[in-house]
C-alpha positions in Angstrom: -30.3 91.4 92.7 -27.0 92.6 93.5 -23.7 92.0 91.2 -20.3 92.8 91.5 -20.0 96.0 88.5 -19.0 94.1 85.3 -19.3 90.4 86.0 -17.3 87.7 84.0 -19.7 85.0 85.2 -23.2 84.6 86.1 -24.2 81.6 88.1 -28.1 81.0 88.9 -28.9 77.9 90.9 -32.9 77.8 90.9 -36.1 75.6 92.0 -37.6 73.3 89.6 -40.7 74.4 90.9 -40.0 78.1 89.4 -40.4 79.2 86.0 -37.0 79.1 84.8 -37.2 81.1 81.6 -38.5 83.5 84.0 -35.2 83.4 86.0 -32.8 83.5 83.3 -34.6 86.8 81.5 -34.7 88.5 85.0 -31.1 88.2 85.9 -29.9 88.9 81.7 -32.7 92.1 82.4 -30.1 93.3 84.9 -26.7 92.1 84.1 -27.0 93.0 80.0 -26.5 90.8 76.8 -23.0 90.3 77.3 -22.6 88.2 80.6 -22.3 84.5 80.2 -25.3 83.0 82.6 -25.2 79.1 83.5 -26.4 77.2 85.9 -30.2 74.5 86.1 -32.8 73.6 87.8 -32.0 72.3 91.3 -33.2 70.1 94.1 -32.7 72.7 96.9 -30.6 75.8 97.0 -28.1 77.1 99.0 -25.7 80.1 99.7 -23.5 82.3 102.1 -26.7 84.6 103.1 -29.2 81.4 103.8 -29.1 79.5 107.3 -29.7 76.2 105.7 -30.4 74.5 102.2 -33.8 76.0 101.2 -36.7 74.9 98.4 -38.5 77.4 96.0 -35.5 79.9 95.7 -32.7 81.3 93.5 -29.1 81.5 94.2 -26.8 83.5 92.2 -23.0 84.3 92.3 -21.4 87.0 90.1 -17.6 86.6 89.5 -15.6 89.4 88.5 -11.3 89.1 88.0 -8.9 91.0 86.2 -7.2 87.2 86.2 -9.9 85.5 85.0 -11.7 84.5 82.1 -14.5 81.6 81.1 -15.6 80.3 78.2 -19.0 78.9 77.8 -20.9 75.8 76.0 -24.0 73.5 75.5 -24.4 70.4 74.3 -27.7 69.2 73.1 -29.5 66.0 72.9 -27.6 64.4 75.4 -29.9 61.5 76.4 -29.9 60.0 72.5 -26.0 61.6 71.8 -24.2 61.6 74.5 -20.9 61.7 72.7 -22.1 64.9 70.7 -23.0 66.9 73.1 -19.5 66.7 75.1 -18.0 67.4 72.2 -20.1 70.8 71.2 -20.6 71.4 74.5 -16.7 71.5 75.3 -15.9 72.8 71.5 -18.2 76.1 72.1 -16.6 76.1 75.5 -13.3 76.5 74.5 -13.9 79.0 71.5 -15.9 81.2 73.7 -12.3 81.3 76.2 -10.6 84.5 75.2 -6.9 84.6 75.9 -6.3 86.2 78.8 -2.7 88.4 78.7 -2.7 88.9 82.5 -3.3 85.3 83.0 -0.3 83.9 80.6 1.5 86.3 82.2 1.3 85.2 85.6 1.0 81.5 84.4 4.8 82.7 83.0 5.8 84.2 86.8 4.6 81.3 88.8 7.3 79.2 86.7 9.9 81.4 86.2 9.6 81.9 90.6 8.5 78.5 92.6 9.9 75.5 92.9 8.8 72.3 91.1 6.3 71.0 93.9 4.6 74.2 93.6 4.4 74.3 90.0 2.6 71.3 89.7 -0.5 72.3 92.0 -0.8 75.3 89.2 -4.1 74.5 87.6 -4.7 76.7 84.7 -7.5 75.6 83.8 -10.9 74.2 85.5 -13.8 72.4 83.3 -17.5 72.9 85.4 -20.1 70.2 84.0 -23.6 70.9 84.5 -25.3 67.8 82.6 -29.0 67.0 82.4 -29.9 64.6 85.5 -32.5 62.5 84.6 -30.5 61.9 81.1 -28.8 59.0 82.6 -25.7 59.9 80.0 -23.5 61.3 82.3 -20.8 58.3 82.4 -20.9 58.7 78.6 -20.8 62.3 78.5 -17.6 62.5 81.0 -16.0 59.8 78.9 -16.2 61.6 76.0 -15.0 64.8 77.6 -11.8 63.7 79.0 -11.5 62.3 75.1 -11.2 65.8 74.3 -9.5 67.9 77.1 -7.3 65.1 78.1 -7.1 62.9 81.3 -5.2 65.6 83.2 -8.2 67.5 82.9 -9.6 68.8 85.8 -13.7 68.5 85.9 -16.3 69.1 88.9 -19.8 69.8 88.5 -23.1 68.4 89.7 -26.5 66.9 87.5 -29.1 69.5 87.2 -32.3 68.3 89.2 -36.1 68.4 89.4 -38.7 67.9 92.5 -39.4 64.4 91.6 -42.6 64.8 89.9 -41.2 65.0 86.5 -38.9 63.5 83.7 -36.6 66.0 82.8 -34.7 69.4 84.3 -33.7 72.6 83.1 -30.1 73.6 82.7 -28.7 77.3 81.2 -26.4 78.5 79.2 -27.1 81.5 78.2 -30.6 80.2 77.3 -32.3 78.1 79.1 -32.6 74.1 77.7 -33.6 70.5 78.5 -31.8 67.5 77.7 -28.4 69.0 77.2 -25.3 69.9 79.5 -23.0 73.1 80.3 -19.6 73.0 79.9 -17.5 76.1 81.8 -14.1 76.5 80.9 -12.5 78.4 83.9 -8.9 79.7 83.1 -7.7 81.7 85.4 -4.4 83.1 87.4 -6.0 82.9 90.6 -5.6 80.0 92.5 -8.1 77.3 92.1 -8.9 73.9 94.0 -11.7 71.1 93.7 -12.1 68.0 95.6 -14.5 65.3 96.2 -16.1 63.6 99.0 -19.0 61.6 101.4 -20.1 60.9 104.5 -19.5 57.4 104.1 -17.0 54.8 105.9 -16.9 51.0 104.7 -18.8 48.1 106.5 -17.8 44.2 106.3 -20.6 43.6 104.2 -20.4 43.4 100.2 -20.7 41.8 97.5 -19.4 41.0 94.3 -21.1 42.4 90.9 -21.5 39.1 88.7 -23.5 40.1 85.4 -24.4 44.0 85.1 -24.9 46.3 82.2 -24.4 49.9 82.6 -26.4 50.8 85.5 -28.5 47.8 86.2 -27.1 45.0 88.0 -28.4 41.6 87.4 -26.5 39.2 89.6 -24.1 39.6 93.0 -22.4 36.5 94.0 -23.7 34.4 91.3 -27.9 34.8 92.4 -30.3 37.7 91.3 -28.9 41.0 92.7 -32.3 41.3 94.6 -31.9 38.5 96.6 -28.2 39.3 98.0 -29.3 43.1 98.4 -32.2 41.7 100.7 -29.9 39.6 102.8 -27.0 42.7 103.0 -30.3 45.1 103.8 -31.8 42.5 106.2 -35.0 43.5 104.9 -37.1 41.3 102.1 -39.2 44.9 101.2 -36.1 47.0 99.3 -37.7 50.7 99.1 -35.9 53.9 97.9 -36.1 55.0 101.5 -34.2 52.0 102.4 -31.6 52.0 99.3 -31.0 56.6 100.4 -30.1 54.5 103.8 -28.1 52.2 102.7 -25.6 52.9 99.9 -22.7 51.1 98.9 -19.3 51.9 97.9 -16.6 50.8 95.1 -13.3 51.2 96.0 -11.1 53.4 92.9 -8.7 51.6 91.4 -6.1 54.2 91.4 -3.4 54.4 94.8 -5.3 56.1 97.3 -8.2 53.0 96.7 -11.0 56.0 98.0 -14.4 54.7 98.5 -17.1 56.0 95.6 -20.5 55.9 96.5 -23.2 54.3 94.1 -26.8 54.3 95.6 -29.2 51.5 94.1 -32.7 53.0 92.4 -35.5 50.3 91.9 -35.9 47.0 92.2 -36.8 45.8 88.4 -39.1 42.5 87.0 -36.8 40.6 86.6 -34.7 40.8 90.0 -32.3 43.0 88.8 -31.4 46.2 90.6 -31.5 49.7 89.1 -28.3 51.9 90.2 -28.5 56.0 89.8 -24.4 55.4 88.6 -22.9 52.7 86.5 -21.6 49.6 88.0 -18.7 47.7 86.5 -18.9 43.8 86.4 -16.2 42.3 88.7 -16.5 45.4 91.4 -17.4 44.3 94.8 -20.2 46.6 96.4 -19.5 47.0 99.5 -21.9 48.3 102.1 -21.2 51.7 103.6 -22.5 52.9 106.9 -22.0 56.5 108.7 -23.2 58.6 111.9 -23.3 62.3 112.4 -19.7 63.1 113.6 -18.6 61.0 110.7 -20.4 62.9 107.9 -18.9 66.1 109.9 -15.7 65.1 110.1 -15.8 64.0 106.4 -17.4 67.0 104.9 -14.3 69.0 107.0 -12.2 66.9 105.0 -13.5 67.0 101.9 -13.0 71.2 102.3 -9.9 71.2 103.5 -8.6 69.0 100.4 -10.0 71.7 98.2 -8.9 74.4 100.0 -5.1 72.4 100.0 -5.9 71.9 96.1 -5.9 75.5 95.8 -2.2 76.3 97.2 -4.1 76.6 100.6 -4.6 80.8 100.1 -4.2 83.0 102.6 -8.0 83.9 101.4 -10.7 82.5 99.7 -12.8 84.6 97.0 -15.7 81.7 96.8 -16.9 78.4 97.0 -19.7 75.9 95.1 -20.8 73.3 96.4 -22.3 70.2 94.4 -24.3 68.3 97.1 -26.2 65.4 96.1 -29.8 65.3 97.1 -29.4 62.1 99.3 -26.8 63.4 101.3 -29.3 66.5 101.8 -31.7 64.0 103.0 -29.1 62.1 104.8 -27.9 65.2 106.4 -31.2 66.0 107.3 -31.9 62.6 109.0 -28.8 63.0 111.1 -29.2 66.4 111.9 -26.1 68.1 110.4 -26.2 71.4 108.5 -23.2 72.0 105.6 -23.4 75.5 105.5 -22.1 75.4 109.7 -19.3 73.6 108.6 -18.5 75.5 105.2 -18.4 78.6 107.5 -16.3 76.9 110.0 -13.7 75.6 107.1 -13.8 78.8 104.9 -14.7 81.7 106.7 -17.5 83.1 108.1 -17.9 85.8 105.2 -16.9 83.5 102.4 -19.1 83.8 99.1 -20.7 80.1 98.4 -23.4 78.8 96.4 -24.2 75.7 95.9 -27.8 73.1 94.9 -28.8 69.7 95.6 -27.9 67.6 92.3 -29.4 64.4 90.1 -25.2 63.3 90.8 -22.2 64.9 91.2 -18.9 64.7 89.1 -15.2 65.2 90.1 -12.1 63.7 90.8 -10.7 61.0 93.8 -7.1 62.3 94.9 -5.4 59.8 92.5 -7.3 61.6 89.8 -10.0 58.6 89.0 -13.0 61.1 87.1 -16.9 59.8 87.3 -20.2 60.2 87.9 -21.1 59.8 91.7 -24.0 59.3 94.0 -24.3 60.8 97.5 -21.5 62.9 97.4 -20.1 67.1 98.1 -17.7 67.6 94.9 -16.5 71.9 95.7 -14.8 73.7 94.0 -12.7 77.0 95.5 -11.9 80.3 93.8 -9.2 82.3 96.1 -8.8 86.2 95.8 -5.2 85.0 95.4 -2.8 84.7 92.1 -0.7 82.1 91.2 2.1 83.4 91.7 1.8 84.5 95.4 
């Protein structure tokens, strides 16, 4: 393994199909006791020296500033205390963030030297979430974040993942754990940029959520949620291959009114439907639909947002990508290949990393935070200060 000389940060993306305590003792083997290491289990890894997203591998980014510092934290038990574990896991986060004189410093510059519009794309401060996936706590875990950074927080991250043959993944924080979630507290003087996306557009089709309760819906329009999801599916057999085709989308409630996407899960006994995100009663579901040059054009988008995020630097240090593992499999079915486009967006030399998540958190542009399905939230680092 190669790292930059005295890293700030480790990140390790890895298989679920690898020993993990394995990984996280051979990378603190070579980088010492005194690097913070984070990072889970993943769904499919990917980076700037792979082709494409791969299985049964390891990607790691080392990140090493002068103007910039992190602060790291986990939270335990998060399937049974949700609420607890945000709160220790953003508590050890921000007593492990040493002040940073260089960074004040230039926080105090960019001020003193740019006009308002610029000074209000500064972003000191960046929170990474890496929460258990199969916990099913992430809505209750972000709520209870934002309770303690504040809703001008900024938060992007994705839900740590497994191969599907199990009930639980692996996430690390300088130690490897189940059932828990990372908390990375980025402050920095670089500039920094996150944005959110999918490769979605809306149909005609919907329906409106009648009775639900957290992520099960039990009635659209009035009849059991089966039944309408048959008649907007046109098919009476609803399988998970069919729901990964067929997602649906609930429009934010803040100005921009951006399309999030929740994907339905199972069918369950009782004609309800299982969701992989929470679905608030009185939302109307609509059906999304999408092609190749769509989720293209979309995934452009959604770069260029973060890049714009960051103060659009003349250069960019790295990227991470949170890709959720139906929109791999979508991308796969269409034929379209991220790490082309990152390269086109970015730069063809850019350091990225990224893994195929359990869900992905971040922000729409009116600043509505949650827990999405089928959806690229990215986060950009530019070799750039703040006050350039």
């Amino acid at each position: 393994m190669k790292t930059t000389s005295k890293p700030d940060l480790i990140i390790c993306f890895a298989s679920f199909s690898l020993n993990l305590n394995q990984v996280y003792h051979q990378i603190r083997r070579v980088v010492g006791e005194d690097v913070p290491i984070i990072g889970g289990s993943s769904a499919g890894e990917f980076s700037s020296l792979m082709d494409s997203p791969v299985t049964d591998s390891i990607a790691i980014m080392t990140l090493q500033s002068a103007y910039f510092s992190v602060g790291v934290g986990i939270g335990t038990n998060l399937h049974a205390s949700p609420k607890q574990a945000a709160s220790r896991a953003i508590g050890s986060a921000y007593a492990n963030l040493e002040p940073n004189p260089m960074v004040m410093s230039l926080v105090f510059n960019a001020m003193d030297g740019k006009d308002a519009s610029d000074i209000s794309r500064i972003k000191p401060c960046i929170n990474m979430v890496l929460p258990d996936g199969t916990s099913r706590q992430e809505e209750a875990f972000l709520r209870q974040l934002i309770l303690e950074t504040g809703s001008v927080s900024q938060i992007v991250g994705g839900s740590t993942a497994n191969d599907f043959s199990s009930q639980y993944s692996y996430q690390i924080c300088n130690g490897v754990y189940q059932d828990s979630a990372v908390v990375a507290s980025f402050s920095s003087g670089l500039k920094m940029g996150t944005s959110m996306g999918h490769p979605y557009l809306p149909s005609t089709k919907g329906a409106v959520v009648t009775k639900s309760q957290g992520r099960v819906v039990y009635t659209l329009n009035g009849k059991p949620a089966v039944e309408i999801l048959q008649n907007l599916m046109e098919s009476d057999e609803l399988t998970p291959e069919l729901f990964v085709q067929h997602p649906f989308g609930i429009k934010s409630s803040d100005v921009f009114g951006e399309y999030t996407i929740k994907s339905a899960q199972a069918v369950n006994e009782d004609g309800s439907v299982s969701f992989y995100a929470e679905i608030p009663q009185g939302a109307f579901l609509r059906s999304m639909k999408t092609d190749q040059d769509t989720a293209k054009r979309l995934f452009r988008e959604t770069l260029i947002k973060a890049i714009e995020d960051a103060g659009n630097p003349k250069k960019i240090a790295a990227v991470i990508v949170f890709n959720c593992i139906l929109r791999h499999l979508l991308k796969c079915h269409l034929g379209v290949n991220d790490l082309i486009l990152l390269r086109e967006v970015c730069g063809e030399k850019v350091p990225l990393i990224g893994f195929n998540t359990f869900g992905e958190q971040g922000a729409t542009m009116g600043g509505s935070i949650g827990h999405y399905n089928q959806t690229a939230t990215v986060m950009v680092l530019a070799a750039e200060t703040i006050s350039q």
